[in-house]
C-alpha positions in Angstrom: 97.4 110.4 87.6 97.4 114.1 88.6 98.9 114.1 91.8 99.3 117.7 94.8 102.0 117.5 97.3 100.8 119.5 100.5 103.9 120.4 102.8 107.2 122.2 102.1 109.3 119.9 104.5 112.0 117.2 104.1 109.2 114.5 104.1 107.5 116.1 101.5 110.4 116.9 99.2 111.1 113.6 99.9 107.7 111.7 98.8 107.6 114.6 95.7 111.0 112.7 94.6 109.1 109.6 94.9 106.0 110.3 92.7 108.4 112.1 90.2 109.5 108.4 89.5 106.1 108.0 88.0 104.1 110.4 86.7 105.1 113.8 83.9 104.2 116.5 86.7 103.0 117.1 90.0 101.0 120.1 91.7 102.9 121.4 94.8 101.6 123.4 97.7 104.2 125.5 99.3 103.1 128.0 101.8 105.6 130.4 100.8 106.1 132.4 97.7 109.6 132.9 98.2 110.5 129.8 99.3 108.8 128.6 96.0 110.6 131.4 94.0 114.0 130.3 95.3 113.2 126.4 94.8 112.2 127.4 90.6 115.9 129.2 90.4 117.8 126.6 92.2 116.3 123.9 91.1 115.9 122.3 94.9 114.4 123.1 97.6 115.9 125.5 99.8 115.4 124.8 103.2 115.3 121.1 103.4 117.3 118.3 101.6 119.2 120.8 99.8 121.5 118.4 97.7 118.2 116.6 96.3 118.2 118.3 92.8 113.9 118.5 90.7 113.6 118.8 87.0 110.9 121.9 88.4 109.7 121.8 84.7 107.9 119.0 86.2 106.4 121.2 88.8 103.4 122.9 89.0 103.9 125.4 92.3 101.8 127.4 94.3 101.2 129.4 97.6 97.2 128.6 97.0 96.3 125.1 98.7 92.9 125.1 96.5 94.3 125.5 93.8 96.3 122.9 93.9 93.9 120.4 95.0 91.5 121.4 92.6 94.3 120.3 89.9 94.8 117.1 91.0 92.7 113.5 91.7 95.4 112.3 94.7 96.1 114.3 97.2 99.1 113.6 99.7 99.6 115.9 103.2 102.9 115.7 104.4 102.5 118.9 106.9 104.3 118.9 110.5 101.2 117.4 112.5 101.0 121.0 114.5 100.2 122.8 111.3 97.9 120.2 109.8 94.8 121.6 110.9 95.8 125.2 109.6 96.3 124.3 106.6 93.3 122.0 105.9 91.0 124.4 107.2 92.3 127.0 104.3 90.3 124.7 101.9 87.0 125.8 100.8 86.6 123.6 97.9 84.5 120.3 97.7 87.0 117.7 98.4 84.5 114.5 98.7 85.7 112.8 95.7 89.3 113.4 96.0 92.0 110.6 97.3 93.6 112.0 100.1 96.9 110.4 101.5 98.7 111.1 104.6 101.9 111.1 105.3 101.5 112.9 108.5 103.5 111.0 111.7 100.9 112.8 114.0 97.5 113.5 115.2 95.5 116.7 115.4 96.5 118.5 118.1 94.4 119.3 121.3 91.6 117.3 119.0 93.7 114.0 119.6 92.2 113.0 116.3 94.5 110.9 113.7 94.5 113.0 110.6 92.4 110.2 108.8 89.6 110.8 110.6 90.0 114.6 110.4 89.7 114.3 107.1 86.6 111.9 107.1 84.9 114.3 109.4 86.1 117.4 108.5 85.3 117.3 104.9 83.3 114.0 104.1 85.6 112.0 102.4 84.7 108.2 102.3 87.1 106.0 104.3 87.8 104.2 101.0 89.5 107.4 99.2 91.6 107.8 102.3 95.0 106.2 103.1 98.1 106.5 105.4 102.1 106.2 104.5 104.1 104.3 107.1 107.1 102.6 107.3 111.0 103.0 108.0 111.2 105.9 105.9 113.9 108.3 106.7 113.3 111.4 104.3 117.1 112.0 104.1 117.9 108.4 102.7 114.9 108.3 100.5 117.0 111.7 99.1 119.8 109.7 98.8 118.3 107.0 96.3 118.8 104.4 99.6 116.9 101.1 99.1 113.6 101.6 101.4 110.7 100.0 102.2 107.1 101.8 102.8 104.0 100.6 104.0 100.6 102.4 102.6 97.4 101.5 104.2 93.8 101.8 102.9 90.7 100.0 104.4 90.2 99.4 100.6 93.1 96.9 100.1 92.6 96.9 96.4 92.8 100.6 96.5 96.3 100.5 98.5 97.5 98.4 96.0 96.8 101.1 92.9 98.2 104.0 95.1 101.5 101.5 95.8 102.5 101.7 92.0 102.4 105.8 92.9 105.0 104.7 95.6 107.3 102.2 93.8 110.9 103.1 92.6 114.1 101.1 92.4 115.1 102.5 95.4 111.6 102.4 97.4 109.3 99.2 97.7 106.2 99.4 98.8 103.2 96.7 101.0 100.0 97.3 100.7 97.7 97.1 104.2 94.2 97.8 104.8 95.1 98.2 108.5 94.6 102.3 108.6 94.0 103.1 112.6 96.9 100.4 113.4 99.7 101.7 111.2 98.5 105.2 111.9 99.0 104.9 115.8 101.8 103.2 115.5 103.7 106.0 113.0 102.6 108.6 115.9 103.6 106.2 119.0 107.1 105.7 117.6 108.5 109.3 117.7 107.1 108.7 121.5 109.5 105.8 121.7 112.4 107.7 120.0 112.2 110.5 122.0 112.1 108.1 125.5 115.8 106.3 123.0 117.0 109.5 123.0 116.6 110.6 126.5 117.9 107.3 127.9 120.9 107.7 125.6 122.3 111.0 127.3 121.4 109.3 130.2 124.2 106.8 129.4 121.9 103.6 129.4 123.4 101.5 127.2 122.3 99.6 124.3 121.2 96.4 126.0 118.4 98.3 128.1 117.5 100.5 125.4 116.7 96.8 123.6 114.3 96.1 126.9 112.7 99.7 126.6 111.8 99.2 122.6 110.6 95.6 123.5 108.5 97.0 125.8 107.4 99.9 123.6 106.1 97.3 120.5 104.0 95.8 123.5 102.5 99.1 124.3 102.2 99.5 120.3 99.8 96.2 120.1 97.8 96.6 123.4 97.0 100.2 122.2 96.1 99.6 118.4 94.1 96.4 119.6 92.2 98.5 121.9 91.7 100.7 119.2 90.7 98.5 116.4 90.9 94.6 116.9 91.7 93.8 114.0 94.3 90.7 113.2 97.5 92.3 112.4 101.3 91.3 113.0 103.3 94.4 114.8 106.7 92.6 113.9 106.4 94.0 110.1 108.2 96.6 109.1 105.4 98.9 109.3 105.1 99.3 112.5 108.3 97.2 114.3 110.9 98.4 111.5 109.3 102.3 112.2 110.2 102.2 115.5 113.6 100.6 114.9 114.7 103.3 112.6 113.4 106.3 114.4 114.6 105.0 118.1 118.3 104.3 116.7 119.1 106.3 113.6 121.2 110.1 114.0 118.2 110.8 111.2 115.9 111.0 113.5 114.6 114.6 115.2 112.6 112.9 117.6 115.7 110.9 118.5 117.9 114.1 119.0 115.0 115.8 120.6 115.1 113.5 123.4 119.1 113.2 123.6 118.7 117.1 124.5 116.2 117.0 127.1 118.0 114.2 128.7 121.1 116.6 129.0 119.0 119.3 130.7 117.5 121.4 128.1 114.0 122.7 128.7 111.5 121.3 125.6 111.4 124.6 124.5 114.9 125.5 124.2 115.4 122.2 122.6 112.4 122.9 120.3 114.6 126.4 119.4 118.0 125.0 118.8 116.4 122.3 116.4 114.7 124.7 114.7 112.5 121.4 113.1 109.2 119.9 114.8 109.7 116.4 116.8 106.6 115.2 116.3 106.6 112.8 119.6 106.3 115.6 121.6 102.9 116.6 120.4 102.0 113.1 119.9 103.0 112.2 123.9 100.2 114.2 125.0 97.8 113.0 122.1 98.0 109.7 123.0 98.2 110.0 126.6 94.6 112.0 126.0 93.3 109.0 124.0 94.5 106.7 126.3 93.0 108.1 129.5 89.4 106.8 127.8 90.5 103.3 126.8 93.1 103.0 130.0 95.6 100.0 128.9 98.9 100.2 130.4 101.4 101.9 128.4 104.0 103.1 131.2 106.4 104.8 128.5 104.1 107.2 127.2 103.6 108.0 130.8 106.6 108.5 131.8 107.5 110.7 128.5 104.2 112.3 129.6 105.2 113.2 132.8 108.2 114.7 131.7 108.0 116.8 128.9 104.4 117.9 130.1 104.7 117.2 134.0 108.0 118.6 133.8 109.4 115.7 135.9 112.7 115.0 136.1 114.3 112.5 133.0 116.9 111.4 135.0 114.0 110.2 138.1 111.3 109.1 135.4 113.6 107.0 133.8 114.9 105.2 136.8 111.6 104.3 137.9 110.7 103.5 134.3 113.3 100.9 134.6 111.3 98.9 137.5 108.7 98.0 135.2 111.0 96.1 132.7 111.3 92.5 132.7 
């Protein structure tokens, strides 16, 4: 299978490790020449996951997105949800007949679309050529060779079987769902939920209310995705419960430290500077907030995170009232 990476970040070095597993080459778009000059003499890439070693003989690089997809059959996006649309909309080749795979843990922004149905509407591509990677899948202990478990959705279930062997490695198992728009929210609404565990950590709440909080979060999770698409679908599987485990609790996760600084006082943007790497949950807190304010089901977390990274309320306030809504 001829098979493009889009994305230069630790996700997609990550997932390029994983396919490597499988097939003689890939086709890589990196944005950067340089960045791609540096990874071909170092033999890794240089800004992210830098002990992660490629046989770049392997590799087929380039700075030109089309011509990258145009090598290749499957196609999976692992871009930083803010840059997504950029990207994409550098294409100017027919891409109707191509399997396209996102790996993207956000929506469009200011379009508040999921990147799924960007693609659908954007450049035609039938729902069945179209699937989502989810799952507890920290890019750093994918790196590492760490046992891992994905989760790749396709409304064609037979389909997200075939792209599963793509996925499968000693280290990296993989379940195949046809439950797109649930595990899609669901991988955007967790970096909301980190970001609130990270916040309520510097806040010094302790581990036992941070429990009730991510309770309360997989119940925001099902009343949203139901609302969404009714579809029958269990939010304790890995997929979607283990996501939010992983990224709420593990010093992996950005959207995790994000949050730990803005509950210490930083503005979002300084934080956003001294990270110098792109919390998803921020851009996704408004997206979903947007979305939400059409379907209007409760989901008093994403509000408060709402209210204070947008609002600019105070975390210490939000949080405490936050708390009265617990059981």
């Amino acid at each position: 299978m001829k098979v493009a990476i889009l994305g230069s970040g630790s996700w997609a070095t990550a997932l390029a490790k994983i396919v490597l597993n499988n097939v003689d080459e890939i086709h890589w778009y990196i944005r950067k020449q340089e960045t791609i000059d540096e990874f071909i003499e170092n033999r890794r890439n240089p800004n992210h996951l830098e002990w992660a070693y490629f046989d770049t003989s392997k590799i087929y690089f380039s700075s030109d997105i089309n011509e990258v997809i145009d090598l290749s059959h499957i196609i999976i996006i692992a871009i930083p949800s803010p840059y997504v649309k950029q990207a994409l909309d550098e294409i100017n080749i027919d891409i109707s007949n191509k399997c396209i795979i996102s790996a993207v843990k956000g929506m469009i922004p200011d379009e508040n679309l999921l990147v799924t149905d960007y693609i659908h509407q954007r450049f035609g591509v039938s729902d069945k050529q179209i699937g989502v990677i989810a799952g507890p899948c920290h890019a750093e202990e994918i790196a590492l060779e760490r046992l891992s478990y994905l989760t790749i959705g396709c409304v064609d279930l037979e389909q997200a079987h075939v792209w599963s062997q793509l996925l499968t490695t000693k280290f990296v198992h993989v379940t195949p769902s046809n439950d797109v728009i649930g595990l899609e929210y669901s991988s955007v609404m967790k970096n909301i939920y980190a970001i609130a565990a990270g916040m309520c950590n510097s806040l010094h709440y302790g581990d036992n209310f941070q429990a009730v909080m991510l309770t309360n979060a997989m119940h925001e999770i099902m009343r949203f995705v139901d609302a969404k698409s009714p579809i029958a679908r269990d939010i304790t599987n890995s997929g979607y419960l283990g996501d939010v485990l992983v990224t709420a609790y593990s010093n992996f996760s950005r959207n995790r430290q994000f949050g730990q600084m803005i509950g210490m006082g930083y503005s979002v943007r300084a934080a956003q500077t001294e990270m110098e790497m792109v919390a998803e949950g921020y851009y996704g807190t408004k997206a979903i907030y947007m979305v939400n304010k059409e379907i209007g089901v409760e989901l008093p977390i994403v509000d408060a995170m709402y209210q204070i990274l947008y609002g600019r309320k105070s975390p210490k306030n939000t949080i405490k009232e936050l708390t009265q809504k617990f059981q």
